[in-house]
ZAMARGU-4260 file (C-alpha; in steps of 0.2 Angstrom, whole numbers, plus 5000, padded with zeros to 4 digits):
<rodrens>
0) 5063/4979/5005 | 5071/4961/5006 | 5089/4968/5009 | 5081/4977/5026 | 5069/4961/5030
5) 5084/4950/5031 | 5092/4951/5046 | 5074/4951/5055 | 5069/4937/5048 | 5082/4927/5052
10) 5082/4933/5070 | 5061/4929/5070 | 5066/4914/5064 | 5079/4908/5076 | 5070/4916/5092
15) 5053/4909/5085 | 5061/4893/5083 | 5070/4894/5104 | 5055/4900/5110 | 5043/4889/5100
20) 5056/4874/5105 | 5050/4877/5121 | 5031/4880/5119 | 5031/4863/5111 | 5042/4853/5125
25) 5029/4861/5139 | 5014/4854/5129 | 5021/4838/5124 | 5026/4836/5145 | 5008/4839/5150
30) 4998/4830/5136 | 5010/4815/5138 | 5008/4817/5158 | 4988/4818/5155 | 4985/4836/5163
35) 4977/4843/5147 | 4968/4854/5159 | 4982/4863/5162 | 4988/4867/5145 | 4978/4885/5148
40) 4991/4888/5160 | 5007/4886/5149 | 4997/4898/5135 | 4991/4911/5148 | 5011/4913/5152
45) 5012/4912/5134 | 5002/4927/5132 | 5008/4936/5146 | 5026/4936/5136 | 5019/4942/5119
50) 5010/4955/5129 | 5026/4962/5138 | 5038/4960/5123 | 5024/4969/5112 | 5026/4983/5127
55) 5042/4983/5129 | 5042/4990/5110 | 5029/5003/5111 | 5039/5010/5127 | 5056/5010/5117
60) 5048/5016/5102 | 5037/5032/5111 | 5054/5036/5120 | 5066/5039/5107 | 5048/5049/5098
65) 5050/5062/5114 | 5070/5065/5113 | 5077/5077/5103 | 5086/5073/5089 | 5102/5073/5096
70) 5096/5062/5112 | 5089/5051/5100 | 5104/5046/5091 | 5112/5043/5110 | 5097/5032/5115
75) 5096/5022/5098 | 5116/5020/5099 | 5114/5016/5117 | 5100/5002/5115 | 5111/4994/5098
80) 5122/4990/5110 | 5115/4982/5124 | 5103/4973/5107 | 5123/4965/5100 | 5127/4959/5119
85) 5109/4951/5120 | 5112/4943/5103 | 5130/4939/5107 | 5125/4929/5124 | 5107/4923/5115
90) 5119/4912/5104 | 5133/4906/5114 | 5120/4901/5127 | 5110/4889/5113 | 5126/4884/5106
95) 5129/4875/5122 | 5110/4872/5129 | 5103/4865/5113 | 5108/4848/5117 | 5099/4848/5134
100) 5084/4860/5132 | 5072/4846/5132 | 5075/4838/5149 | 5079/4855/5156 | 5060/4861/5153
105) 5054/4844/5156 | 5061/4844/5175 | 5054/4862/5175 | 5034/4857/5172 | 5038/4841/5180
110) 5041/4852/5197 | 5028/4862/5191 | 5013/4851/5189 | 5017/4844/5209 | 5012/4867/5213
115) 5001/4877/5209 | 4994/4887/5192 | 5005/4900/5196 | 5020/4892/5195 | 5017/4883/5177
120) 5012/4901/5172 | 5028/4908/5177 | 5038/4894/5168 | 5032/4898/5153 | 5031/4914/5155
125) 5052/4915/5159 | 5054/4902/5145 | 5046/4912/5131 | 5048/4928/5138 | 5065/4931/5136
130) 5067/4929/5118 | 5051/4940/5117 | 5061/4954/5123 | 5079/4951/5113 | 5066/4951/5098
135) 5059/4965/5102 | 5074/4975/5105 | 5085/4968/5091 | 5069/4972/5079 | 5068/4990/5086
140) 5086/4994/5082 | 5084/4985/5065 | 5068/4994/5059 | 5077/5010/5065 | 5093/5008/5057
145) 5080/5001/5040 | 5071/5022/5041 | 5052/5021/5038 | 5055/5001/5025 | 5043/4989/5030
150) 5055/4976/5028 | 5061/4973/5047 | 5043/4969/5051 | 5040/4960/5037 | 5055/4949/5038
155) 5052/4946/5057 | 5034/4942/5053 | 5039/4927/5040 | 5051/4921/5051 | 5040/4918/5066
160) 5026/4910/5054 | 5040/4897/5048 | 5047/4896/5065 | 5027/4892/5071 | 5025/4881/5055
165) 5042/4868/5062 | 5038/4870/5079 | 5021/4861/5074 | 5029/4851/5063 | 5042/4844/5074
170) 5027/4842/5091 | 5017/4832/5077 | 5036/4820/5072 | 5033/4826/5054 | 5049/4834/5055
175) 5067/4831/5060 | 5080/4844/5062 | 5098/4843/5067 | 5096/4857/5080 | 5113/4860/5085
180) 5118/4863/5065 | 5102/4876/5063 | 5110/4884/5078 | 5126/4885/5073 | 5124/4890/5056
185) 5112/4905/5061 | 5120/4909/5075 | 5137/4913/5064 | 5126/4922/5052 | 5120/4933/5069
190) 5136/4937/5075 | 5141/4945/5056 | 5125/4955/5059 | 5128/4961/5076 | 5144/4967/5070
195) 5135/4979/5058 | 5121/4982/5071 | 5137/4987/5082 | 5145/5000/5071 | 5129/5010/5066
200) 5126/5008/5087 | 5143/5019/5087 | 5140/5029/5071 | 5121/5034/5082 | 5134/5039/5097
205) 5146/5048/5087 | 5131/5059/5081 | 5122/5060/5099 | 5139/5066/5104 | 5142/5053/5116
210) 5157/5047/5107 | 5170/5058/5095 | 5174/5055/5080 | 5161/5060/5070 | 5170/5067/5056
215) 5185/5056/5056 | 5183/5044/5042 | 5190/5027/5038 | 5183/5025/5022 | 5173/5036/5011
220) 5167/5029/4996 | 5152/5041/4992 | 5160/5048/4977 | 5161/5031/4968 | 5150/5021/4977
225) 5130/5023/4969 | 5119/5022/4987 | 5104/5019/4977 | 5115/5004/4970 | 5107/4983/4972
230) 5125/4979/4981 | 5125/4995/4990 | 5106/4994/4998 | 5111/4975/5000 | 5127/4977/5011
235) 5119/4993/5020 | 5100/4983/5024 | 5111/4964/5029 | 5126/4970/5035 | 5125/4989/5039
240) 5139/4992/5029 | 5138/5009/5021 | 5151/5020/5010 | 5156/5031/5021 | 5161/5023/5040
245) 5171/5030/5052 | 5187/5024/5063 | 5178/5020/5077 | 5165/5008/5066 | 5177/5000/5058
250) 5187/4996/5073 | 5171/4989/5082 | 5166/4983/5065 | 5182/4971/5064 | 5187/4969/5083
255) 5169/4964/5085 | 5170/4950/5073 | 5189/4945/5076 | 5184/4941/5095 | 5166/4934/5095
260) 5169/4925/5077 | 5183/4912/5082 | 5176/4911/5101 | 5160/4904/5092 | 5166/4894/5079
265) 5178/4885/5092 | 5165/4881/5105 | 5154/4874/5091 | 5168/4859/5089 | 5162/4852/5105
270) 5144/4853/5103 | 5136/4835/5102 | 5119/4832/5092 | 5104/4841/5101 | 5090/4827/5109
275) 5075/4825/5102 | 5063/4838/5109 | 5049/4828/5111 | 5049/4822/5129 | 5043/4804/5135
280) 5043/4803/5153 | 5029/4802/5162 | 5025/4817/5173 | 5017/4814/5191 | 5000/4819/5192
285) 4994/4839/5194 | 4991/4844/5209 | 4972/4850/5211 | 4970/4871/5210 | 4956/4884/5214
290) 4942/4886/5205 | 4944/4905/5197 | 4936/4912/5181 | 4946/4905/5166 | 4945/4924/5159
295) 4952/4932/5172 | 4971/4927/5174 | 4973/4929/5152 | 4965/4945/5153 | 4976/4951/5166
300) 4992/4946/5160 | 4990/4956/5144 | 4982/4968/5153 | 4995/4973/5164 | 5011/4975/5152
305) 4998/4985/5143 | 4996/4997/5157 | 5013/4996/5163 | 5019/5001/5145 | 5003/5016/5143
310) 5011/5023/5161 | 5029/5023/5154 | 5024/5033/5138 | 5012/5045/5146 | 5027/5048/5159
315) 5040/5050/5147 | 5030/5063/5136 | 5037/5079/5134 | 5027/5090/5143 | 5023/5109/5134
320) 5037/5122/5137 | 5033/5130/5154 | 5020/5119/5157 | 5007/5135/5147 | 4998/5133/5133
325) 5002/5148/5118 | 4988/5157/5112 | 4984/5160/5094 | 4972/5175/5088 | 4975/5192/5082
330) 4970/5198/5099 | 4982/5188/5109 | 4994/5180/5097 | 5008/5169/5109 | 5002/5176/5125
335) 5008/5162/5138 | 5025/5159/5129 | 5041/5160/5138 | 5058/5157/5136 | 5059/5139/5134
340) 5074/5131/5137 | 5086/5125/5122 | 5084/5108/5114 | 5068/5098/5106 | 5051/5105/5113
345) 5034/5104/5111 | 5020/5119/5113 | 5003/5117/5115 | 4996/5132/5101 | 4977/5137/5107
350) 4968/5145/5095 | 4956/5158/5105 | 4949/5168/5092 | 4935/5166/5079 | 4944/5163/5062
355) 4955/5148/5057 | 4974/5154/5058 | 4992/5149/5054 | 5005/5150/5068 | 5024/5150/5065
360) 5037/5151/5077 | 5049/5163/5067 | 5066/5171/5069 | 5056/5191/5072 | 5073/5200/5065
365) 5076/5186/5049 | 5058/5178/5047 | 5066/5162/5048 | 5053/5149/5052 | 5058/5135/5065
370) 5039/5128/5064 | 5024/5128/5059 | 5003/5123/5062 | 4993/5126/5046 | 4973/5126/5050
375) 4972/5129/5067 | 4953/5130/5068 | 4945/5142/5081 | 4943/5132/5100 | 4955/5118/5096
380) 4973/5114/5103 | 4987/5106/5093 | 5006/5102/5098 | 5018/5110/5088 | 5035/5103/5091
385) 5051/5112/5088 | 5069/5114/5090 | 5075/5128/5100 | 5095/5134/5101 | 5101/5151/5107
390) 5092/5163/5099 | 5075/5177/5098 | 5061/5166/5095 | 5043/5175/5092 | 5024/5168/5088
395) 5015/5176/5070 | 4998/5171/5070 | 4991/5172/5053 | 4970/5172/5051 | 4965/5166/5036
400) 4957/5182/5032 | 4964/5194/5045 | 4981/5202/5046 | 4996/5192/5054 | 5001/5196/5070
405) 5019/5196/5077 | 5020/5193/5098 | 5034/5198/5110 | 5048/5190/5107 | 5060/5181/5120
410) 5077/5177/5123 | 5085/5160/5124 | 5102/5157/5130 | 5112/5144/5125 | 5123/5140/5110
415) 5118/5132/5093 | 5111/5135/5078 | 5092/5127/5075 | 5087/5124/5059 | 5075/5136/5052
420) 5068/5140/5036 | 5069/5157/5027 | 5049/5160/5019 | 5046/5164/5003 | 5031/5175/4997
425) 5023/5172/4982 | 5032/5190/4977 | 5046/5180/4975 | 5041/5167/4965 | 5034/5180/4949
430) 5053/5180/4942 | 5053/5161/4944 | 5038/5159/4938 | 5039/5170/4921 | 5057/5161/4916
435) 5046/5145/4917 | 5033/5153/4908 | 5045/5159/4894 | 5054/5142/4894 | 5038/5133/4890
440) 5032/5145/4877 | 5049/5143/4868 | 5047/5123/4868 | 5028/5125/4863 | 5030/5133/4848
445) 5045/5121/4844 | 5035/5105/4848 | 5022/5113/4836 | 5032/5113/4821 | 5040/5097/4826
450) 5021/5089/4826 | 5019/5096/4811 | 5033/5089/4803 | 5027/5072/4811 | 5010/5073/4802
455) 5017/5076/4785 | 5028/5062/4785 | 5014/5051/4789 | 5001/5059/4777 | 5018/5056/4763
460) 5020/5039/4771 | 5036/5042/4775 | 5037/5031/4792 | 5053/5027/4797 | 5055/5045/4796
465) 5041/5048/4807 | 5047/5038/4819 | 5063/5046/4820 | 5052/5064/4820 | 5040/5054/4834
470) 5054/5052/4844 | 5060/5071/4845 | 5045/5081/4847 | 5037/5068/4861 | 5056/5070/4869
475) 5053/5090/4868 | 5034/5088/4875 | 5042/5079/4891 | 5055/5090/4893 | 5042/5104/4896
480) 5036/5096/4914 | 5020/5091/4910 | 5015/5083/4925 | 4998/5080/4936 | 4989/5093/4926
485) 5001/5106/4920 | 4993/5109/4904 | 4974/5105/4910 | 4965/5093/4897 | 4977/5096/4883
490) 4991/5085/4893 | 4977/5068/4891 | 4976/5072/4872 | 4993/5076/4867 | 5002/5060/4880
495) 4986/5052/4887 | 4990/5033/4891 | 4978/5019/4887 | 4974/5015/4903 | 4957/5014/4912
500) 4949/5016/4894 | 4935/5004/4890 | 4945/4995/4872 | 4962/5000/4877 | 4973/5004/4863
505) 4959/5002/4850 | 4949/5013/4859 | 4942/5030/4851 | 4948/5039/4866 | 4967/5034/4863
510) 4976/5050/4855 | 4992/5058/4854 | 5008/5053/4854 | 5007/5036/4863 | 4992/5032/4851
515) 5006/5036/4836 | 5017/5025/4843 | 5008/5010/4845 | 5004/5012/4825 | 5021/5018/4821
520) 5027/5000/4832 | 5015/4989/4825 | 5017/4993/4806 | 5000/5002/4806 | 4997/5009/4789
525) 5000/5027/4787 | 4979/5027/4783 | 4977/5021/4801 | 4989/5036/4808 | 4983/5050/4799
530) 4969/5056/4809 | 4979/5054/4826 | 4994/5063/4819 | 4982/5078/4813 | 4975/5076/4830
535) 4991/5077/4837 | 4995/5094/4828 | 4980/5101/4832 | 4981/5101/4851 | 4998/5107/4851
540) 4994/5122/4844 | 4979/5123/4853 | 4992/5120/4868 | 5002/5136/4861 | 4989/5146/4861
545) 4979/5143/4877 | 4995/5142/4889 | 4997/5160/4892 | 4980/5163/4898 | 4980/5146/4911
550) 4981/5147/4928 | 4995/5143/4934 | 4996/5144/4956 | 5015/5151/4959 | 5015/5140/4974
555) 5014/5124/4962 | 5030/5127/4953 | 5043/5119/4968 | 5031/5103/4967 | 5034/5103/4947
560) 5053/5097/4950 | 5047/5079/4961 | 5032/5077/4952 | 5040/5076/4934 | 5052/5062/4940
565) 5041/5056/4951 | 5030/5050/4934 | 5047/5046/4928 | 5052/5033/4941 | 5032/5028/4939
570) 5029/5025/4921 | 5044/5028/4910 | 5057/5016/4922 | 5044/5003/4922 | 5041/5003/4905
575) 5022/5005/4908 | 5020/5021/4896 | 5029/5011/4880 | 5017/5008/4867 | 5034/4997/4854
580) 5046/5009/4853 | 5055/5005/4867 | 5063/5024/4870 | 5057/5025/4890 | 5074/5031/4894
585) 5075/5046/4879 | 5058/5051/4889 | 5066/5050/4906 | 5083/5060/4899 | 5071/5071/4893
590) 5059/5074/4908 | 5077/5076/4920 | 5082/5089/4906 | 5065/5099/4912 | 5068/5096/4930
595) 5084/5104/4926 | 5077/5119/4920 | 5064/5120/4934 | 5080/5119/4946 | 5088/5133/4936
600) 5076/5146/4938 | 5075/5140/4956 | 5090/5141/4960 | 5092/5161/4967 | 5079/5154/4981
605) 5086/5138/4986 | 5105/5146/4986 | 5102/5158/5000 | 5091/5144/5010 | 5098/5126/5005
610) 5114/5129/4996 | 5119/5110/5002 | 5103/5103/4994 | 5106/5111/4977 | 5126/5104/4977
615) 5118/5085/4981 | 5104/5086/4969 | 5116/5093/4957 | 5129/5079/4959 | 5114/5065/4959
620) 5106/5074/4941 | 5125/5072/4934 | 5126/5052/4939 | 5111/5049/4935 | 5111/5059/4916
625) 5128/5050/4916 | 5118/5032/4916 | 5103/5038/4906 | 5119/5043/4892 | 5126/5026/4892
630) 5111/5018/4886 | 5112/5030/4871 | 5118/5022/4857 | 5120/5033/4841 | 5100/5038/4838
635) 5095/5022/4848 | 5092/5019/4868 | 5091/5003/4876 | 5072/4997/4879 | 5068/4996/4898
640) 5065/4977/4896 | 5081/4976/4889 | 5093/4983/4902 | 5104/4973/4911 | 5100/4969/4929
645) 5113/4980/4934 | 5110/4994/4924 | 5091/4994/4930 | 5094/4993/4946 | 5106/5008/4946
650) 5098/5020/4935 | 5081/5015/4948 | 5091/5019/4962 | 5098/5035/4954 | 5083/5043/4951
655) 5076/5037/4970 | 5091/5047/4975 | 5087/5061/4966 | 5070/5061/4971 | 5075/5059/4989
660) 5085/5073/4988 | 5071/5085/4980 | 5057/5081/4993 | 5065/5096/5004 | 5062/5109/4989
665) 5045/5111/4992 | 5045/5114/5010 | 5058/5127/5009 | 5049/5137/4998 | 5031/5133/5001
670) 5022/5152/5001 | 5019/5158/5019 | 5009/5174/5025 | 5020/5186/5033 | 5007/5201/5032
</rodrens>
């Protein structure tokens, strides 16, 4: 998250710093001319600019929410724009004003203090206005470009703390900073970053199809470039750098910063050191105002953005296609639909009968599903939002225990393709769903004659034998995706952890493999192991034998795939589950080998829906079984504690890849009722 909190830090920090700069001069000015009175004026305008800024980001982010996905690529390029020509002007104008910017705002309040409470209002309300609305847009584009990271936020939160912490600092003369070098040395560290701001602005225009060139790359390092890489989420989080760029980024890339770079480095050469900010003139006496509640102008100032910003979003929301709202019931299932017109829409599905329903919007000839409301309950309304291209388009109404109902369907012209999913029924997953069965049953039984084989060289005392035998049954268990309940109770027996129990690794309650492995690790006698490896045994063959006759819900077998390495990435890469031995990775291999094997008998269903997904997840299990292999050495892995820095990070981002790249899997074949 660092990576991504960065370059909003720094722009908190430098904007915080101007506008605090400022906040502090206006103070000083008053307190110094002895109009304490009026200090509720400089914070009312002061309030009134954080009101606006904050509006001014809920209007840019519920616009881009209400555009397609097309048009929002156009408006987010559109906006990282004008945020790198705000940015660009922001720091060639304090590179020259820095120097002055004390008596400037001191002339300012002295005028100010001779008029009335308006006009000291509105002076501090221009002053610290205008950096509230560059911060507001530059942190917009910057959390956008950072996806759904908390690290814009973050990082423009700390910045503005530290930036409030030196502004106080510097009113109380506990500091002293060279202003003009801060300045200068951030604002060359801004213009690097508002060159990567500027090429993921075009790469957003390129897709919106505002700009061409899309597919004409400069540089494609995606084959042997890990994106899940430190350096890699580094560059892309500071810099917006990333492995594959096209000719249009890189020339705004490098023109950008072979034009602004020199300008600003030259200009800085003429700069002289900045005056102190904290003014000393006396200021002529304020000038008496009306008596008004002291409530009423702060609550108006935030009140008004507030509204202002409300009006905009509830103006700019998309209204329902044809202004109708759809119907859901077996009776009347998408009566009000019409054609809509092609792009990104939102219908208001009313469900008018007396049983809660499912509605999909469906491809009548195909089935092809382009969206979805799962528990409509009878009497309420909920927005489904879709998007629609040239095509047939039909409502299926599915009541929970009532037979789905098809409406008309209806024509829309245009060209396109939307995306859609093909269903799958739970028909489809019995072949799936036996494979998986008999794959299981094949590594039950062997894990039973492995665990066998482990108690016997235990009972003999045979231990450095059993920890080699440990080793390959607990590495045949994890292969078998034994995750969030797979095997009901027997999966806390056979590789329960001792966490949460009341003695830890000496409690009663500790079995199985990991309670083996702590002995086997901490040179336990084989007396001490003999009842847990018995144990052991016993509840693998119980395991064996109960399997066949568990539940196992179809519809569960797409999550098995993220949810093994989703334990994987939680406990094994952390090194949380190793109880000595050190062999986290030959668990993870071993859990990717059964992700693997889930994938395979998946695979005739996501080939006719995803093929793309299957080729990605298919290259990222290669690089990452290719890391996870180079920390094999002969019949030893390298202890998670023990990787090197790079090496960690890698196989971490790896696996997050691969996990990304999974999360579609269960949607696309998620069972849905057709009949």
């Amino acid at each position: 998250m660092w990576d991504d909190a960065f370059p909003s830090f720094l722009i908190g920090l430098r904007e915080g710093l101007e506008a605090g700069l400022v906040v502090s001069v206006l103070v000083a000015t008053l307190v110094r001319a002895g109009a304490r009175t009026r200090l509720p004026q400089v914070w009312t305008g002061v309030l009134a600019a954080i009101a606006l800024s904050m509006s001014f980001g809920a209007v840019l982010t519920f616009t881009a929410a209400s555009l397609s996905t097309t048009a929002q690529e156009a408006f987010g390029g559109a906006l990282s724009i004008v945020a790198v020509a705000f940015v660009t002007a922001m720091v060639f104008w304090m590179r020259r004003s820095a120097r002055g910017l004390a008596g400037e705002i001191k002339e300012k309040v002295t005028g100010a203090l001779t008029m009335g409470a308006g006009v000291l209002v509105l002076t501090s309300f221009l002053a610290v206005g205008r950096e509230g609305l560059e911060t507001a847009l530059f942190l917009w584009t910057t959390a956008r470009a950072a996806d759904e990271s908390a690290g814009p936020l973050t990082g423009a939160g700390v910045g503005l703390v530290l930036a409030a912490l030196l502004c106080w600092g510097l009113y109380r003369r506990v500091l002293s900073i060279n202003l003009t070098r801060f300045f200068t040395v951030t604002g060359a560290v801004l213009v690097v970053i508002a060159a990567g701001v500027l090429g993921y602005g075009l790469r957003d225009l390129q897709e919106g199809g505002v700009l061409p060139g899309g597919t004409a790359y400069a540089v494609d390092l995606s084959g042997g470039v890990d994106a899940g890489s430190w350096y890699s989420t580094l560059l892309q989080g500071v810099l917006n750098l990333t492995p594959t760029m096209t000719w249009l980024q890189v020339v705004g890339y490098v023109g950008y910063l072979g034009v602004v770079l020199p300008l600003f480095v030259r200009g800085t050469r003429a700069v002289a050191p900045p005056a102190s900010p904290a003014p000393d003139a006396p200021a002529p006496a304020p000038a008496p105002t009306p008596t008004r509640p002291v409530w009423l102008l702060p609550v108006a100032v935030v009140a008004v953005p507030a509204l202002l910003a409300g009006l905009v979003v509830a103006v700019a929301r998309p209204k329902p296609s044809g202004g109708e709202t759809v119907s859901v019931s077996e009776a009347d299932c998408g009566q009000g639909f019409t054609a809509p017109q092609p792009g990104r829409q939102t219908f208001r599905m009313h469900n008018t009968g007396n049983q809660t329903s499912e509605v999909y919007l469906v491809d009548p000839a195909t089935g092809a599903v382009y969206g979805e409301i799962e528990g409509l309950a009878p009497g309420t309304t909920r927005d489904l939002v879709a998007t629609v291209a040239g095509g047939t388009y039909a409502w299926r109404c599915v009541p929970i225990d009532g037979k789905a109902v098809t409406s008309t369907a209806v024509r829309v012209s245009g060209t396109g393709t939307a995306a859609a999913v093909v269903p799958v029924s739970a028909h489809d997953l019995v072949a799936p769903l036996r494979a998986y069965k008999a794959y299981v049953n094949r590594g039950l039984a062997a894990l039973v004659t492995q665990t066998r084989g482990l108690r016997d060289d235990i009972r003999a005392g045979r231990l450095d034998r059993a920890r080699t035998d440990w080793l390959t049954a607990h590495r045949t268990y994890a292969s078998l995706g034994a995750a969030y309940g797979t095997f009901e109770d027997f999966d806390q027996k056979i590789d329960g952890r001792p966490d949460g129990l009341p003695d830890g690794v000496h409690d009663k309650g500790f079995t199985g493999f990991h309670r083996i492995e702590y002995g086997l690790w901490h040179h336990q006698a084989a007396g001490e192991l003999k009842g847990p490896a018995r144990q052991l045994a016993d509840d693998a063959a119980g395991l064996l034998k109960a399997f066949p006759h568990q539940d196992f819900d179809p519809s569960d077998l797409p999550l098995r795939a993220h949810e093994i390495l989703e334990n994987t990435l939680q406990f094994e890469l952390t090194g949380d589950a190793d109880q000595g031995s050190g062999t986290g990775l030959a668990t993870a291999d071993a859990n990717l080998a059964g992700t693997r094997e889930l994938l395979t008998v998946l695979r005739p269903l996501l080939a006719t829906r995803a093929p793309h997904v299957l080729s990605t997840v298919d290259a990222d299990i290669a690089r990452l079984r290719k890391l996870l292999d180079s920390e094999h050495h002969g019949s030893g892995w390298t202890p998670v504690e023990r990787l090197a820095p790079t090496a960690g990070a890698r196989i971490d981002g790896a696996t997050g890849q691969l996990l990304e790249d999974l999360s579609p899997v269960p949607d696309l074949l998620e069972i849905r009722k057709s009949a």
